[in-house]
C-alpha positions in Angstrom: 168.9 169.2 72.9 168.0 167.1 70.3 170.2 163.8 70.4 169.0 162.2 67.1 171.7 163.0 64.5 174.1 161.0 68.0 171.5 157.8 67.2 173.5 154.9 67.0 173.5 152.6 64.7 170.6 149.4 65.4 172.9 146.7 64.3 175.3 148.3 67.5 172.7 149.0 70.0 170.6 145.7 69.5 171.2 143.4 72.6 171.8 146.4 74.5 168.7 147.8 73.7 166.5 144.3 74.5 168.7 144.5 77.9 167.7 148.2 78.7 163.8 147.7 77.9 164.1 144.7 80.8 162.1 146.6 83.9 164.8 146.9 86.4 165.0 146.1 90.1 164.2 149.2 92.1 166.7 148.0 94.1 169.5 148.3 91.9 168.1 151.6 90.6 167.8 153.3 93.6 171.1 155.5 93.4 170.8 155.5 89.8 168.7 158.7 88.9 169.8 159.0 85.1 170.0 156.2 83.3 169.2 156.5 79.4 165.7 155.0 78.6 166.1 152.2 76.6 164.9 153.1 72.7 162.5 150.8 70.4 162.3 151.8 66.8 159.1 153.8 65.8 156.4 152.9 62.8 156.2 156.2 61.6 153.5 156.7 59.1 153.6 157.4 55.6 152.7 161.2 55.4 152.9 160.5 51.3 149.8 158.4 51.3 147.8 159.6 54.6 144.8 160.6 54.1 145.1 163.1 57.5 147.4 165.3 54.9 146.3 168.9 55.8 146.8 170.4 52.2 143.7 171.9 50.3 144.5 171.3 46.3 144.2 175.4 45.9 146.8 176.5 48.1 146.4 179.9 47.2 143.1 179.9 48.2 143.9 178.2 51.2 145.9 181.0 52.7 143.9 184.1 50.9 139.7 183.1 52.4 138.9 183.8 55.6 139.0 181.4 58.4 135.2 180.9 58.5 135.3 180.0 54.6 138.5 178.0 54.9 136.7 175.7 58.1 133.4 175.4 55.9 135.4 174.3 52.9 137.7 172.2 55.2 134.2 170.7 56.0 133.1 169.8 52.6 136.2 168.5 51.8 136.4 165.9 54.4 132.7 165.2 54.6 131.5 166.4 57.8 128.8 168.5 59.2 130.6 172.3 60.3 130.7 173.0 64.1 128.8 175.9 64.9 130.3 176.7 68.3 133.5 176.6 66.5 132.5 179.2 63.7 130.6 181.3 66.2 134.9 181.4 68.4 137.2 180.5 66.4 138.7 184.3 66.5 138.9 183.7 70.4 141.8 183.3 72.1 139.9 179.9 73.9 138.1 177.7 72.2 135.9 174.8 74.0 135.1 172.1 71.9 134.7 169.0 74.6 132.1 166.6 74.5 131.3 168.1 71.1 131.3 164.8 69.0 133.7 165.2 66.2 135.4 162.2 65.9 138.7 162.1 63.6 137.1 163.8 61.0 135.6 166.6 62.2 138.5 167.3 63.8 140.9 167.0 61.0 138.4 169.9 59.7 139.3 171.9 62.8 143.3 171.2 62.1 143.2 172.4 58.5 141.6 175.7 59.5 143.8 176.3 62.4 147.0 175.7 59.8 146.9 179.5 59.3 144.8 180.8 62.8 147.0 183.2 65.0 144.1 184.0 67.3 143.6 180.7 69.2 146.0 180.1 71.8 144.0 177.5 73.9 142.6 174.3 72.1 139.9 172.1 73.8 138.9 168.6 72.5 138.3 166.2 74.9 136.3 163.3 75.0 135.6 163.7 71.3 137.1 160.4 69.9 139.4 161.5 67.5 141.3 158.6 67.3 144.8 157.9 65.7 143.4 160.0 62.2 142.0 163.2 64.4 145.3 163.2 66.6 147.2 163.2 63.6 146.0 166.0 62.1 146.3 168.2 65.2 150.0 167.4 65.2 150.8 167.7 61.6 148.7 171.1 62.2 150.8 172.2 65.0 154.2 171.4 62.4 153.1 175.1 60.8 151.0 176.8 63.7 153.5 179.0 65.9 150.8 180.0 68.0 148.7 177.4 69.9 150.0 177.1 73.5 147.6 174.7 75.1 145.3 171.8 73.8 143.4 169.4 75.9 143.2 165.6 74.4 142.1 163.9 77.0 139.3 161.1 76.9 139.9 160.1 73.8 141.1 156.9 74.0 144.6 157.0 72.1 146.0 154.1 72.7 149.4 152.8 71.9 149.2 154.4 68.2 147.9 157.7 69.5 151.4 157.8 71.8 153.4 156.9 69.2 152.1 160.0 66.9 152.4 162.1 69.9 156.2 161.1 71.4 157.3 161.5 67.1 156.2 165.2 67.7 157.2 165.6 71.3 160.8 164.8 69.7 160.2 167.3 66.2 158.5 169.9 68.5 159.4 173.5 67.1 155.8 174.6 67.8 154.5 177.3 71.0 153.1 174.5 72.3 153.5 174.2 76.2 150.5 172.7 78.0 149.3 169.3 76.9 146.2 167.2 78.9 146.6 163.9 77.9 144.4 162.4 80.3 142.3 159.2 80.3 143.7 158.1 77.3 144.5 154.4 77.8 148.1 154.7 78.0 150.2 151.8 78.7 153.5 150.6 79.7 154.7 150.9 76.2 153.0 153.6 75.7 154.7 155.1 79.1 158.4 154.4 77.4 157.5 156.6 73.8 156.4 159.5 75.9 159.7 159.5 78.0 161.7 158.8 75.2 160.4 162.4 73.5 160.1 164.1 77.0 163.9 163.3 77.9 165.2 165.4 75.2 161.6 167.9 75.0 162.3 171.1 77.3 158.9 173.0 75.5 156.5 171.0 77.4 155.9 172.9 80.6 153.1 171.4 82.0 151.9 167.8 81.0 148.5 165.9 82.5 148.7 162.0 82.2 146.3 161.1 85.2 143.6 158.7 84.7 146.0 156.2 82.7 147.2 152.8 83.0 150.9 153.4 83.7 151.9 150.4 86.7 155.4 149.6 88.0 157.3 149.7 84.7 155.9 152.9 83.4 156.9 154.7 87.1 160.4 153.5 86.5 160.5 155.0 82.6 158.5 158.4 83.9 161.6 158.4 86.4 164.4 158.0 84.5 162.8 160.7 82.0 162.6 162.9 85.0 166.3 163.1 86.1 167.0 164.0 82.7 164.4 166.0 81.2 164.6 170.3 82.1 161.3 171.7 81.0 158.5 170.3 82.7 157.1 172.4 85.8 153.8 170.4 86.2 153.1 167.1 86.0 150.2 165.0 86.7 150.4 161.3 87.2 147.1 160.9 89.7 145.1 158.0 89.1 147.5 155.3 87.4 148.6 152.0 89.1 152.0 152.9 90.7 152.6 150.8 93.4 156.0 150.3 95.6 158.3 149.6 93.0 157.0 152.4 90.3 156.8 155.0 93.4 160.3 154.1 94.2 161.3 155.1 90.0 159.4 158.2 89.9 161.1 159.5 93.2 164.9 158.7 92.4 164.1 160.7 89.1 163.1 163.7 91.5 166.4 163.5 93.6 168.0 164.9 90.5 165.5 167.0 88.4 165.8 170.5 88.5 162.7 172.4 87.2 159.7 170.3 88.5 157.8 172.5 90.5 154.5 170.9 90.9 153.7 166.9 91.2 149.9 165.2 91.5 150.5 161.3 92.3 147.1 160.5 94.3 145.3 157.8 94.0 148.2 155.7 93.9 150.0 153.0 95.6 153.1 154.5 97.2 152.9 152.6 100.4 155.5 153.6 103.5 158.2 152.2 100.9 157.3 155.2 98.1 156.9 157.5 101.3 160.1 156.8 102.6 161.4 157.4 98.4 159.3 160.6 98.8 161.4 162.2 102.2 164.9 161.2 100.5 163.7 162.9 97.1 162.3 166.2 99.2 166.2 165.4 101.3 168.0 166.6 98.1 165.2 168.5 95.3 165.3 172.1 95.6 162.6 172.7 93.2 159.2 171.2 94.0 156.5 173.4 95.7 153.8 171.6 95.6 153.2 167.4 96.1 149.8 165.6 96.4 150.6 162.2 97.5 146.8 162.0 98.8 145.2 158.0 99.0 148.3 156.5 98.7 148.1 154.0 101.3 150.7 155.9 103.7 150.6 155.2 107.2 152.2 157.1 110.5 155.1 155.1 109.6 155.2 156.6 106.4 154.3 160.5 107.1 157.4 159.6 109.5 159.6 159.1 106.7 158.5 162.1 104.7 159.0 164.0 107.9 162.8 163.5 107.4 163.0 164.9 104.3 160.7 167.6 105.5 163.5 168.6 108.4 165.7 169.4 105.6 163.8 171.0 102.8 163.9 174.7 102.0 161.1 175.1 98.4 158.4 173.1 99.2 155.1 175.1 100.0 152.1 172.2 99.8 151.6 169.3 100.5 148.9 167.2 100.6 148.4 163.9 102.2 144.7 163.4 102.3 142.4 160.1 102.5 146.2 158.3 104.0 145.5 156.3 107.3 147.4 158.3 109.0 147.2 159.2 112.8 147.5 161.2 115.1 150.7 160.2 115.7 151.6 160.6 111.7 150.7 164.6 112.1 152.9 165.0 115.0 156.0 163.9 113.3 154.8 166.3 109.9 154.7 169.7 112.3 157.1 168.7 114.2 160.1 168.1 111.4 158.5 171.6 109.9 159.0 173.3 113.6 162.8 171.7 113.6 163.3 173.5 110.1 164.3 177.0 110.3 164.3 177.5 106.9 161.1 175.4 105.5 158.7 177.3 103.1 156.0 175.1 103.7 152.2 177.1 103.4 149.7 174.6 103.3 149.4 170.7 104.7 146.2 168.5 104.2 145.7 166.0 106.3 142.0 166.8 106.9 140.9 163.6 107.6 142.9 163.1 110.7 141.2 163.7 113.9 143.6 165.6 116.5 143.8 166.4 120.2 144.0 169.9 121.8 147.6 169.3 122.5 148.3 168.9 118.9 146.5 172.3 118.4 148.8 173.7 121.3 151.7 172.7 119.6 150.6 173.5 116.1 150.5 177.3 117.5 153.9 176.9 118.8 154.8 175.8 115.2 153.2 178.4 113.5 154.7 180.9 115.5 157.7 180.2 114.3 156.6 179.7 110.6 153.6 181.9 110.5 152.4 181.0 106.5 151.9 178.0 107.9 147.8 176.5 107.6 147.3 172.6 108.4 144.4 171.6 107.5 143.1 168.5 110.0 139.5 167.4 110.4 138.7 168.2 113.7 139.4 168.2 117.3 139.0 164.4 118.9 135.1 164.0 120.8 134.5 167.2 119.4 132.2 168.2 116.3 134.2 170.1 113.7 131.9 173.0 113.7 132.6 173.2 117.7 136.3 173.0 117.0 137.1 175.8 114.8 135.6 178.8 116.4 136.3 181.8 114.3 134.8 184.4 116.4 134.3 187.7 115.1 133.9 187.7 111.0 137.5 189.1 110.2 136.3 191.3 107.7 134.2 192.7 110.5 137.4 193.4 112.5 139.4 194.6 109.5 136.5 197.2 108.2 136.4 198.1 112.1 140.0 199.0 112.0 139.7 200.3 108.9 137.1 203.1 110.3 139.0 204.2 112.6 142.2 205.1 110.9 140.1 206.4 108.2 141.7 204.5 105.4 140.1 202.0 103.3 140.1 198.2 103.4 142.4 198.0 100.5 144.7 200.2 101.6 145.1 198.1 104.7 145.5 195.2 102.4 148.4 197.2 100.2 149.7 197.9 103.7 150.8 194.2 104.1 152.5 194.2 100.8 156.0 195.4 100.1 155.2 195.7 96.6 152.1 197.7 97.3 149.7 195.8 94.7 146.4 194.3 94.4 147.8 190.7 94.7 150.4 188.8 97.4 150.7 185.1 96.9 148.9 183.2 100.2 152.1 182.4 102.2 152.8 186.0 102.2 149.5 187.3 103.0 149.0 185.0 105.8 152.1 185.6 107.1 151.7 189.4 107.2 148.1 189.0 109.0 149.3 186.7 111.5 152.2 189.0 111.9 150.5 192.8 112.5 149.7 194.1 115.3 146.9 196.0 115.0 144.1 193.3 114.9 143.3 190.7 116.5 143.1 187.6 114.5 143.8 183.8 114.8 144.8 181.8 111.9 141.3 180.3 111.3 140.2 183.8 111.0 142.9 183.9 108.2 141.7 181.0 105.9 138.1 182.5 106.0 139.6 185.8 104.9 141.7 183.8 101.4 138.5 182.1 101.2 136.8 185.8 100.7 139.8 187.7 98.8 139.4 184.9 96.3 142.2 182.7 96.1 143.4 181.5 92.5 146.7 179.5 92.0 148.0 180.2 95.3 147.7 184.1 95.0 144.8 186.3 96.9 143.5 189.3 95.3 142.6 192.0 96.8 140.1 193.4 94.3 137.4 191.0 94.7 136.5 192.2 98.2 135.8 195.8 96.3 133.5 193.4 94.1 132.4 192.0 97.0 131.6 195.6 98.5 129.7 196.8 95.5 127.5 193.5 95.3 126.6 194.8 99.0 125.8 197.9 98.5 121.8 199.1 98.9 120.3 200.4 95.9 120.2 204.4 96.4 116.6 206.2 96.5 117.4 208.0 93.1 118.2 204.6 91.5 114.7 202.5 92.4 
């Protein structure tokens, strides 16, 4: 997938290259989901004279001592006081070195020793200026180590330069690598178009965090144009930029065509009505996305109208979220009902819990869910009501369940297994709320439901049914022979 040995020539691609790094009129991009992102030619540094070069002179030695030895050596060498946390974990599979103060040298220390590590397989460094020199190292490290999956950059204030290093590896990448933070990290429109570059071709990346950053207009339309073309990302986090109409509009033409996506974050945004309406014509025609947050986005009932249309139609998408939007009441009719009209929607979970609605929206929710029982929708309350009056859960429903569970003589976990075709300790949340709306043998409303996830301990989107054993034992009176 690599396209550089097909790299025209510059003397060829010169006026169309200034042409194609013009930001185009959303407009005239709106039916054109895969476009080639314009190139610019790349200041790669000399690795002859660098001083981030991770060689030790004795290169025997370098490979023979132990890692402890090799970090306090990579210390001396470099001039920096060693990191006890990190001498203390380096043999962990995790290792959290955030807010630790290492700046580019202490962490090119950190880079030469992990040269040969195969036990770390999570990386932490954020907020830890590192600066072009530190991120450097940790790329010309992950060159030769097959074995980091994740590391966390994020906070450090990278910059243009710190991009560039990055997107020159994106585009080499060979490593294990496939979770990258890159958060807060002052990225700009330029710095928007180096990233996509590499990501277009990149299908290691899985899951990539580039929220808190200064991408506007321009960098939504490169991030969308790298998006119908690129086939590896699954997550991607672009919450807290500057996208407003015209940069929402980018990102979701890029989504019409992507096939692998399964998880967006665009809050705190500026999509507008215009980006929602870009939002329902992307969810028309992606079959891939589960999960959007478009929360404060500045999307009104006019907008949640037009994501309703693409809701009517979409078969994959489980969450959504639409929190902190002006919507309406009106706005969370047109939401159920497009989900109601779809016999075939997926969706789980929709936030819009700050929207005050009326009992006949509750009515019609139940009508809704009975037709799509892993349905939850999250809404703040019913109107001239408190919130703690409007959701009455009754009985506790693992009171009813251990009831149940007494009389049939069976355990709670073997009622839980009960609802599970596959008989385990885990059933992802759609499926477990479905199932317990669904029996017949106790009584229980839907808001009994989301107190019971809350208890079975839900983590990324699955329930487990374990923790209310733990939960059991924690419970349990200390026996006379034990005091």
């Amino acid at each position: 997938m690599d396209d550089d040995d097909n790299e025209p020539l510059e003397s060829e691609t010169k006026d169309e290259t200034e042409a194609a790094l013009a930001p185009q009129n959303s407009d005239d991009t709106l039916y054109c989901e895969a476009e080639t992102l314009p190139s610019v030619e790349k200041e790669k540094p000399n690795r002859e004279d660098s001083e981030t070069d991770l060689e030790i002179e004795d290169t025997e030695k370098f490979f023979n001592i132990g890692q402890k030895e090799l970090y306090l050596e990579a210390c001396k060498l470099v001039g920096v006081v060693p990191a006890s946390y990190f001498i203390r974990n380096m043999e962990e599979s995790c290792v959290n070195l955030n807010h630790h103060g290492l700046g580019p040298l202490g962490t090119k220390a950190i880079a030469i020793t992990l040269v040969s590590n195969t036990t770390v397989l999570k990386l932490e460094l954020e907020d830890n200026c590192i600066q072009q020199e530190g991120i450097l190292s940790l790329m010309e490290m992950l060159h030769e180590n097959y074995y980091l999956q994740e590391l966390n950059v994020s906070n450090n204030g990278l910059g243009l330069e710190g991009a560039r290093i990055i997107s020159d590896f994106l585009q080499e990448n060979n490593s294990s690598l496939w979770k990258l933070k890159l958060s807060g990290n002052k990225f700009k429109e330029e710095c928007a178009l180096l990233l996509c570059q590499a990501l277009s071709s990149n299908y290691r990346i899985r899951s990539l965090n580039l929220s808190h950053n200064e991408f506007s207009d321009t960098g939504g339309e490169y991030l969308g144009q790298m998006l119908a073309l690129n086939v590896g990302l699954q997550s991607l986090n672009l919450s807290w930029n500057h996208f407003n109409i015209r940069g929402a509009v980018a990102l979701c033409n890029g989504l019409r065509s992507n096939v692998t996506l399964k998880k967006l974050d665009v809050s705190m945004n500026g999509f507008g009505n215009e980006g929602a309406l870009a939002l329902g014509d992307a969810l028309r025609l992606n079959s891939c996305l589960v999960y959007v947050d478009v929360s404060r986005n500045g999307i009104t009932n006019e907008g949640a109208s037009r994501i309703s249309k693409g809701l009517e139609n979409n078969e994959c998408l489980q969450v959504l979220k639409l929190f902190l939007n002006p919507m309406s009441l009106e706005g969370a009719y047109s939401l159920i009902l497009a989900i109601k009209r779809n016999p075939k929607s997926r969706m789980e979970d929709l936030d819009i819990s700050n929207v005050l609605v009326s009992e006949q929206f509750v009515k019609v929710l139940d009508g809704v869910c009975a037709i799509h029982p892993q349905l939850d929708v999250l809404y703040k309350g019913l109107q001239g009501l408190s919130t703690k009056k409007t959701i009455a859960l009754g009985s506790s429903p693992m009171k009813l369940i251990q009831n149940y569970a007494d009389q049939k003589k069976i355990s709670v976990v073997e009622f839980f297994k009960s609802l599970n075709p596959s008989g385990l300790m885990t059933m992802p949340v759609g499926d477990f709320r479905k199932a317990m709306i669904q029996q017949s043998y106790i009584p229980i409303n839907r808001y009994q439901v989301r107190e019971l996830i809350k208890k079975l301990d839900e983590k990324k989107g699955m329930v487990n049914f374990s923790s209310f054993l733990k939960a059991q034992k924690s419970q349990q009176p200390i026996r006379s022979e034990e005091k």
